[in-house]
C-alpha positions as CSV (number, residue, x, y, z in Angstrom):
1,X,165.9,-80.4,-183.9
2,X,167.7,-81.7,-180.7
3,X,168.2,-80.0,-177.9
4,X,171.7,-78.6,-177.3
5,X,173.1,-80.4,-174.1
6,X,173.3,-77.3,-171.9
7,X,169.6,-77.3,-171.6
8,X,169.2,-81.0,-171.6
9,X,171.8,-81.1,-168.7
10,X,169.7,-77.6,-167.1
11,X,166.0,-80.0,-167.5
12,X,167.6,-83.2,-165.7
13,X,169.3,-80.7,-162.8
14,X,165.5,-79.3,-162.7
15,X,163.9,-82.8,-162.5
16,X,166.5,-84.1,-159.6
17,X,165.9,-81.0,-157.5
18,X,162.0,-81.7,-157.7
19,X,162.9,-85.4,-157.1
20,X,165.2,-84.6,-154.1
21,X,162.5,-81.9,-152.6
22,X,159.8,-84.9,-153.1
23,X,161.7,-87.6,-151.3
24,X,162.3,-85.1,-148.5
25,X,158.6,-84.5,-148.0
26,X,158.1,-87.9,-147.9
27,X,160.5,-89.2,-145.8
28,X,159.1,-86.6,-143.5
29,X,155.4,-87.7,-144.0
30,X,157.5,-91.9,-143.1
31,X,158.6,-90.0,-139.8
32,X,155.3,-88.5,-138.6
33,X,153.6,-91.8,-139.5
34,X,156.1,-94.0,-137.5
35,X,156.1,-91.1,-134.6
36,X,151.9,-91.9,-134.6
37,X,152.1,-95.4,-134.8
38,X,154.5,-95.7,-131.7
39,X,152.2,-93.3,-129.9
40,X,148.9,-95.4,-131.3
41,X,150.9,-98.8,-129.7
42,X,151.8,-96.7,-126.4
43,X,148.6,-96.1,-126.2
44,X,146.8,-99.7,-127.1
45,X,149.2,-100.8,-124.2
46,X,148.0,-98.4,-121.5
47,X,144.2,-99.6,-122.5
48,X,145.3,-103.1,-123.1
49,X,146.7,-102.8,-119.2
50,X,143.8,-101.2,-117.9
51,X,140.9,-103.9,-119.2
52,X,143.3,-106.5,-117.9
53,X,143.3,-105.0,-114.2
54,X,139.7,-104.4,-114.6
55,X,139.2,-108.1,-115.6
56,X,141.3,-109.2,-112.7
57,X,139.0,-107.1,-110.4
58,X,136.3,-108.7,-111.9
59,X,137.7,-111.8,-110.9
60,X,138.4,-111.4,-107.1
61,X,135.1,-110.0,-106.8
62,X,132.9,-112.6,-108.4
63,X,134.9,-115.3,-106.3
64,X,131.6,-116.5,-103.8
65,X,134.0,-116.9,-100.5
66,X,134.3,-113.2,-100.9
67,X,130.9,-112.8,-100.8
68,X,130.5,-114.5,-97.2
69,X,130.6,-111.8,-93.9
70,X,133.1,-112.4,-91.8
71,X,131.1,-114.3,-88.8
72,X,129.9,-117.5,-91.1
């Protein structure tokens, strides 16, 4: 009724190489992921930069002196 320990031994050598091919393709999938998040930050960055020199345009031109020509 038991299984002789040959093919208990040949099921668990099965079930690791399933389990070893499966924690490959994830720790791949952890890779990519981390690869697109530091991209998705580089990128937050580059806009993040860009609104703030647009505010600071903003800024200088809604200052009034700027407003006033040169001969007043």
């Amino acid at each position: 009724m038991t299984e002789p320990i040959a093919d208990r031994i040949d099921n668990l050598e099965a079930r690791i190489t399933l389990m070893d091919d499966m924690l490959d393709a994830l720790n791949r999938t952890v890779f990519e992921q981390q690869r697109q998040i530091e991209s998705l930050q580089q990128q937050l960055r580059h806009v993040y930069q860009q609104m703030q020199s647009q505010s600071q345009s903003a800024d200088e031109r809604a200052d009034p002196r700027q407003d006033i020509p040169p001969h007043w």
